[in-house]
N, C-alpha and C positions, 0 to 999 in steps of 0.2 A: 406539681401534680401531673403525673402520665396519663392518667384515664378519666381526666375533667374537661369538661369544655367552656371555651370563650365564646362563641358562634363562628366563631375562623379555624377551618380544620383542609388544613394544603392536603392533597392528593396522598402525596410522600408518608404523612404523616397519619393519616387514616389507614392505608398500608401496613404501618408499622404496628400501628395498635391492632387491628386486625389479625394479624401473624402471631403478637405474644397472646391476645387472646384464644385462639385458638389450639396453642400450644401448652398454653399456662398447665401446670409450675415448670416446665422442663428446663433444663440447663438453655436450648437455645432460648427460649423467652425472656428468662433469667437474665443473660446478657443483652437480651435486647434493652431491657428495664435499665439497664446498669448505663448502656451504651447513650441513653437517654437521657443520665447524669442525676438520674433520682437513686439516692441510698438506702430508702426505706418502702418495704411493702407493707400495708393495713389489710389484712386480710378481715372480711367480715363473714363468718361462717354462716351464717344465718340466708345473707343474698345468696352465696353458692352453693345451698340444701336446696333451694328452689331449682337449683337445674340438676340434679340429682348425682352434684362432684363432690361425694362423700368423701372420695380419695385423696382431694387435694391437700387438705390440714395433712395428715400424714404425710402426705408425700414432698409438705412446707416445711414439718416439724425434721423430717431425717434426712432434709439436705443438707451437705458441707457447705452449702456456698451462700447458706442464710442462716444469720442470728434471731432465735427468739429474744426481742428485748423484753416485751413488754405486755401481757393480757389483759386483758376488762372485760369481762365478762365471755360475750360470743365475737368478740373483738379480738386481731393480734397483730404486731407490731413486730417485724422482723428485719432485720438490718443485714442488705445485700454486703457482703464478705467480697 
């Protein structure tokens, strides 16, 4: 899990999460994710309507570098390529 916490978050490593949040979905965040050794994104549509990133599903769904595996409802499950 990239964007969970245990109560221990290194300097380094809040940085990093930091950076792909802020960029998220772009190709650099992307690899930041990948670089992280996590294969899979859960995208939850519903927590990212509250900040009003309509644009991200789309812009999740029509990248080369991520598989839709898997839907549930406002839930998606996409597999870093």
């Amino acid at each position: 899990m990239v964007n969970g916490t245990s109560g221990f978050s290194p300097i380094v490593w809040q940085k990093t999460i930091q950076e792909i949040n802020m960029q998220f979905p772009n190709d650099k965040s992307l690899g930041l994710i990948k670089k992280t050794g996590a294969y899979y994104i859960v995208f939850e549509k519903e927590i990212w309507q509250k900040y009003n990133a309509k644009n991200v599903l789309p812009q999740l769904l029509s990248n080369n570098k991520l598989k839709l595996i898997q839907k549930f409802d406002n839930t998606y499950v996409f597999r870093l390529l």
